[in-house]
C-alpha positions as CSV (number, residue, x, y, z in Angstrom):
1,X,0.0,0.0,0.0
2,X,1.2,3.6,-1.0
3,X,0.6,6.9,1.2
4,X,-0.1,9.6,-1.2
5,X,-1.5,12.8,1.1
6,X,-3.9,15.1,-0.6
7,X,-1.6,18.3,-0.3
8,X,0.4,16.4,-3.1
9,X,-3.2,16.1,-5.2
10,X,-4.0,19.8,-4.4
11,X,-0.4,21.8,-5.5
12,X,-0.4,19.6,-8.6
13,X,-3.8,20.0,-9.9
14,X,-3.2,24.2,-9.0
15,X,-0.2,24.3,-11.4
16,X,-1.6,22.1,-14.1
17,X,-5.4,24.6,-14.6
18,X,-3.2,27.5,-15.1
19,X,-0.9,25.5,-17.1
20,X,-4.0,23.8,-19.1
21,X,-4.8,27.4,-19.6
22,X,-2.1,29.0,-21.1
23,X,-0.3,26.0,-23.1
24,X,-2.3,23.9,-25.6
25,X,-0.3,20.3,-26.0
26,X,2.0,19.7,-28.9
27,X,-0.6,17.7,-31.0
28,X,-3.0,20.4,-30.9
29,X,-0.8,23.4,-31.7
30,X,0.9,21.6,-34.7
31,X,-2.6,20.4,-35.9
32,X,-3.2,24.5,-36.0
33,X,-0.3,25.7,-37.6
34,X,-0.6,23.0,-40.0
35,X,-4.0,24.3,-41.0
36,X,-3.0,27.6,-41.4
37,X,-0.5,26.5,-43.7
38,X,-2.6,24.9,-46.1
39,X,-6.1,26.6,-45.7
40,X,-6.9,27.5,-49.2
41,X,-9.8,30.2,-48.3
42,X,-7.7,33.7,-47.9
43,X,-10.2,34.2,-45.2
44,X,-9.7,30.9,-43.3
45,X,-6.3,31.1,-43.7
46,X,-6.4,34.9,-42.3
47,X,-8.1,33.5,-39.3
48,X,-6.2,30.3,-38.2
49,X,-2.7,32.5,-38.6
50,X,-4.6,34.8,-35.9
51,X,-4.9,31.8,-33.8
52,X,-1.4,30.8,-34.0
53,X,-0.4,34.2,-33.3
54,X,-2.8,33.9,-30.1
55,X,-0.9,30.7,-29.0
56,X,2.2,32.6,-29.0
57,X,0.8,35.1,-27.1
58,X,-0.9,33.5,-24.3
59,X,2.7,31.0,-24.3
60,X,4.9,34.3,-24.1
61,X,3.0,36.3,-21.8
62,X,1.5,33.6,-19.8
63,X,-1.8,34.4,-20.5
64,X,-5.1,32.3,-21.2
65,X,-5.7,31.4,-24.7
66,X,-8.8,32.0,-24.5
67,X,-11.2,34.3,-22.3
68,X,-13.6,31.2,-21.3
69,X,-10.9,29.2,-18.7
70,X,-13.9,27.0,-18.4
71,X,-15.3,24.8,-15.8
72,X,-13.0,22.1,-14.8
73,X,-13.6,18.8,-15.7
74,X,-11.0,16.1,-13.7
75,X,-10.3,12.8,-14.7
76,X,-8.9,10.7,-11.6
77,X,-7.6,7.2,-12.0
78,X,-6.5,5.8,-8.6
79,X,-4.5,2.5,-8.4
80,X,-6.2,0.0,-6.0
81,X,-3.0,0.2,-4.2
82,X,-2.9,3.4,-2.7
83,X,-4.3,4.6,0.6
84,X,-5.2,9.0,0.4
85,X,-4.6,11.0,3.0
86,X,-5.4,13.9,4.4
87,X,-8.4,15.9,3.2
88,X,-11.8,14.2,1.5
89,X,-10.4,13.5,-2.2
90,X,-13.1,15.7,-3.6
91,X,-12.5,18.2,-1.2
92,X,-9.2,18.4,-1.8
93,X,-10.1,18.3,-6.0
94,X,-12.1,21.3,-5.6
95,X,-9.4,22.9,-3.5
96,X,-6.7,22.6,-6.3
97,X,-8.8,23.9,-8.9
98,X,-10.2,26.7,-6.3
99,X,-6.0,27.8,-6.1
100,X,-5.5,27.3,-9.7
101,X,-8.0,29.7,-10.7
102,X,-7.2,32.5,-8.1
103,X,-3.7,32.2,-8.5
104,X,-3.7,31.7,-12.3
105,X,-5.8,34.9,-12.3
106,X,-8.1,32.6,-14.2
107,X,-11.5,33.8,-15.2
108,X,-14.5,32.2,-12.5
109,X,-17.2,31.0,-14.8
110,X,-19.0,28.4,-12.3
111,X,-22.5,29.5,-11.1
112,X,-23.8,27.2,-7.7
113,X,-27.1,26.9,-8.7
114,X,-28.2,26.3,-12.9
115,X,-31.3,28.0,-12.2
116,X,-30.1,31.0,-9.3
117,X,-27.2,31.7,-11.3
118,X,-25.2,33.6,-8.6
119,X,-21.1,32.9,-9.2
120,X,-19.3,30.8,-6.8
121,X,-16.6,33.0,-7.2
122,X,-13.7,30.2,-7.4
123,X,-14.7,28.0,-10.6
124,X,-15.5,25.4,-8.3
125,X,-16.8,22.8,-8.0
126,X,-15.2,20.8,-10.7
127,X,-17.2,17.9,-12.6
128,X,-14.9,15.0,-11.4
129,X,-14.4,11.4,-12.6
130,X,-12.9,8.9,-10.8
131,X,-11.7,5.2,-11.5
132,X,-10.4,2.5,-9.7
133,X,-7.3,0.8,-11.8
134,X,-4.8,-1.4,-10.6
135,X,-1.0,-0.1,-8.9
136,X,-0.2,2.5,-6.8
137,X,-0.1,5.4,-8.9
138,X,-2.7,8.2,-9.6
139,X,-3.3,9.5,-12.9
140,X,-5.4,12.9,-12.9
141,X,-6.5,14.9,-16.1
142,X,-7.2,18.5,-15.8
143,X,-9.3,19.4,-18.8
144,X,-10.9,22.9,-18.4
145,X,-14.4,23.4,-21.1
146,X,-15.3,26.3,-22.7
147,X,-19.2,26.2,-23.1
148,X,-18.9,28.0,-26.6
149,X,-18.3,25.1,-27.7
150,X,-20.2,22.7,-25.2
151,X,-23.5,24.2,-25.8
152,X,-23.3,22.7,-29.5
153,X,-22.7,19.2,-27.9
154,X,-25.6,16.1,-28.8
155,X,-26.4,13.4,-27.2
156,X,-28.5,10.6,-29.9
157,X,-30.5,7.5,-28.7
158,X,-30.6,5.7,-32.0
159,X,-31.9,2.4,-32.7
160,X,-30.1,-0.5,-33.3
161,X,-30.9,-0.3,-36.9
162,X,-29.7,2.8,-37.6
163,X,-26.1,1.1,-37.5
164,X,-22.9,2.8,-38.3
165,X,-24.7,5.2,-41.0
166,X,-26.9,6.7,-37.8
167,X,-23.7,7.2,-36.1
168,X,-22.2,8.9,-38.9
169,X,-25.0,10.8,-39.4
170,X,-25.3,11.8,-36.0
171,X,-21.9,13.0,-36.1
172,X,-22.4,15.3,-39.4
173,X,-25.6,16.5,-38.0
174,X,-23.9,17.6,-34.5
175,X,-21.4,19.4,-36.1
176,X,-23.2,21.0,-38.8
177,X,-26.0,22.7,-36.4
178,X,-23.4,23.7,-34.4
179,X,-21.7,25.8,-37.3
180,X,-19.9,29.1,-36.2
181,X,-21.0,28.6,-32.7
182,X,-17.9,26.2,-31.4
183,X,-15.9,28.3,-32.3
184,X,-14.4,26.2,-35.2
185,X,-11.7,24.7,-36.2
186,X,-13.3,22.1,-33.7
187,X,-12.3,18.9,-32.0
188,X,-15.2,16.4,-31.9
189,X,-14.9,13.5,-29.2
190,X,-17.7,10.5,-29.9
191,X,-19.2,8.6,-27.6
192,X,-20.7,5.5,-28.6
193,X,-22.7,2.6,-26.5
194,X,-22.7,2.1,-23.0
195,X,-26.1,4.2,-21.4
196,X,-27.1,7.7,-22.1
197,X,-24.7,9.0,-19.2
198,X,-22.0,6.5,-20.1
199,X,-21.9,7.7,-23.8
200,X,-21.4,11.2,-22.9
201,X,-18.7,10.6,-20.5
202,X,-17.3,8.6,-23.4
203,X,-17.1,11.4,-26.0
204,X,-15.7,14.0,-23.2
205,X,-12.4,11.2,-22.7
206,X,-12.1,11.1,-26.7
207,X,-11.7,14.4,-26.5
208,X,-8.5,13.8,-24.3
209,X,-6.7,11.0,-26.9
210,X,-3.8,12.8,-28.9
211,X,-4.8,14.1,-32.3
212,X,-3.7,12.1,-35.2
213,X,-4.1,8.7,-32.6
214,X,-6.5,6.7,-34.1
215,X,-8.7,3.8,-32.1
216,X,-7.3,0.6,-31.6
217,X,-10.3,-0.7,-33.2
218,X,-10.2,-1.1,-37.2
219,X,-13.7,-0.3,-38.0
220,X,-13.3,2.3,-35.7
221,X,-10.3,4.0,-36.9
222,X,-11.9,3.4,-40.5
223,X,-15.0,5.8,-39.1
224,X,-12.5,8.6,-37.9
225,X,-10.5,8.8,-41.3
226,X,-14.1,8.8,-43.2
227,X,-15.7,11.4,-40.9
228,X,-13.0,14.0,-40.3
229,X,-12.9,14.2,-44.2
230,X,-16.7,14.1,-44.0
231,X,-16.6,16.8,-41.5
232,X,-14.2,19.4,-43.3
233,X,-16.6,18.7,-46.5
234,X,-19.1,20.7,-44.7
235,X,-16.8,23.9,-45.4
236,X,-18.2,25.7,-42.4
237,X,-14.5,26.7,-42.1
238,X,-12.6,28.8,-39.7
239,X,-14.7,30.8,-37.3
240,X,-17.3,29.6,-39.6
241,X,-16.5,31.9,-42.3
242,X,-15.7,29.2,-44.6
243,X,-13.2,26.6,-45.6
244,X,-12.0,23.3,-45.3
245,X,-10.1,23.4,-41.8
246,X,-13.4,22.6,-39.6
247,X,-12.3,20.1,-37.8
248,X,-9.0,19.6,-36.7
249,X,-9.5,15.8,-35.1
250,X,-11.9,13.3,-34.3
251,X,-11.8,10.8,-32.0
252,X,-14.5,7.8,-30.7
253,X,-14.7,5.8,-28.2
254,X,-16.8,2.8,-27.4
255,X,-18.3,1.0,-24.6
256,X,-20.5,-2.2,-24.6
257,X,-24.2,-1.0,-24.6
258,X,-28.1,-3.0,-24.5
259,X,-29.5,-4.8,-27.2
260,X,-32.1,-2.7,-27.4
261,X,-30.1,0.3,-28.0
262,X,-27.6,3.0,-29.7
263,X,-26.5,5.7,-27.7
264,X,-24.1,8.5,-29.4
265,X,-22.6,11.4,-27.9
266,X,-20.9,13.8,-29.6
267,X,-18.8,16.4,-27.6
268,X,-17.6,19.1,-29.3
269,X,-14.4,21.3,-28.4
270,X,-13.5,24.6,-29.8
271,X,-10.1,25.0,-31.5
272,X,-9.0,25.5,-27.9
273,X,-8.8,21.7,-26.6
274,X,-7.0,21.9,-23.3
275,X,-5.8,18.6,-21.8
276,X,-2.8,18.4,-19.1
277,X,-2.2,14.9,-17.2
278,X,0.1,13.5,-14.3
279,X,0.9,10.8,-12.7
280,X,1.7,11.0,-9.4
């Protein structure tokens, strides 16, 4: 058994929001720059080279990348073999991200009540997820969401028979009504199977796998390649003025589901997919 205390959790998760914030990972940025290289509208291309200009800035002056630092979305895996200590674990979750975003001078976009709407002042609480895997290590994901782009997001209970073409349709029709509004080039994560809840938390960890990392799973990889060309067929374009950079990745995920049923979630992220993991 492994001693891990949660003051270790807390000053970890505080450095990797603001870092989330300011630094987009390496896949992301090169898929960018790549795009603006070979966007063949004059306005598209106009617009991604703004964006890479914006990377450089937020890098260089270690500021956000963008003005929605989102509500924080955690990903905990916790080997079987370790033993916290100190504060409750969600407690102590809530606290990182609390110092993160005061510290990071990160803007508070959480309300405590959907329907009050008064601001909590601290981004927090964070939507957490937490797994038990085997070992003695914890692996936690900071990924903060901009709601630009998480308004556009579906969730689709298809029937069996509407098969992979449902899917795929489901897909095209997600990210064609969301249009200008996720803030595009966009990153679409797809859930597929499991239950309605399950599907959705599927789509939000696609959003996490590295761009250009396909699924393990033929046919599934075979969807990805088809729908990201799909998807940039739809020439919504950059900041959806038109063009063939919108979408910069897509990734699906799958989980067993009922025989009576299809669930597909489609989560859609804005140009600005921000991911940072550690393992402690």
């Amino acid at each position: 058994m492994r001693n891990v205390h949660t003051d270790i959790l807390i000053s970890n998760l505080k450095e990797m929001c603001i870092e989330a914030n300011l630094e987009l990972t390496n896949d992301v940025s090169s898929r960018i720059i790549y795009a603006a290289e070979n966007e063949e509208s004059e306005l598209g291309k106009k617009i991604l080279e703004q964006l890479v200009v914006n990377m450089k800035i937020a890098s260089d002056e270690k500021i956000p990348i963008c003005q929605d630092t989102g509500m924080a979305v955690v990903f905990l895996e916790i080997g079987q073999d370790v033993h916290i200590e100190g504060m409750n674990l969600n407690d102590a979750i809530n606290e990182g991200v609390r110092q993160g975003y005061r510290d990071g001078y990160l803007r508070k976009s959480v309300v405590g009540d959907p329907l009050l709407r008064k601001n909590t002042g601290d981004n927090t609480p964070a939507v957490i997820h937490t797994t038990i895997v085997p070992g003695d290590k914890i692996k936690m994901t900071i990924a903060p969401k901009g709601f630009g782009s998480e308004n556009m997001s579906r969730i689709y209970m298809l029937k069996p028979a509407d098969g992979e073409e449902g899917v795929k349709n489901a897909i095209i029709d997600a990210v064609k009504n969301a249009g200008p509004n996720a803030c595009p080039p966009v990153v679409v994560g797809v859930g597929v199977g499991g239950t309605f809840e399950m599907s959705a938390i599927l789509a939000k960890k696609a959003l996490l796998r590295p761009l250009g990392e396909h699924s393990p799973l033929p046919h599934i990889k075979a969807m990805e390649e088809e729908m990201l060309v799909k998807l940039n067929d739809l020439k919504i374009g950059p900041g959806g003025l038109g063009g063939k950079t919108t979408a910069l990745g897509i990734s699906i995920e799958t989980y067993p589901t009922h025989i009576a049923g299809l669930p597909v979630a489609v989560n859609i992220c804005c140009h600005v997919n921000r991911h940072v993991t550690r393992v402690i």
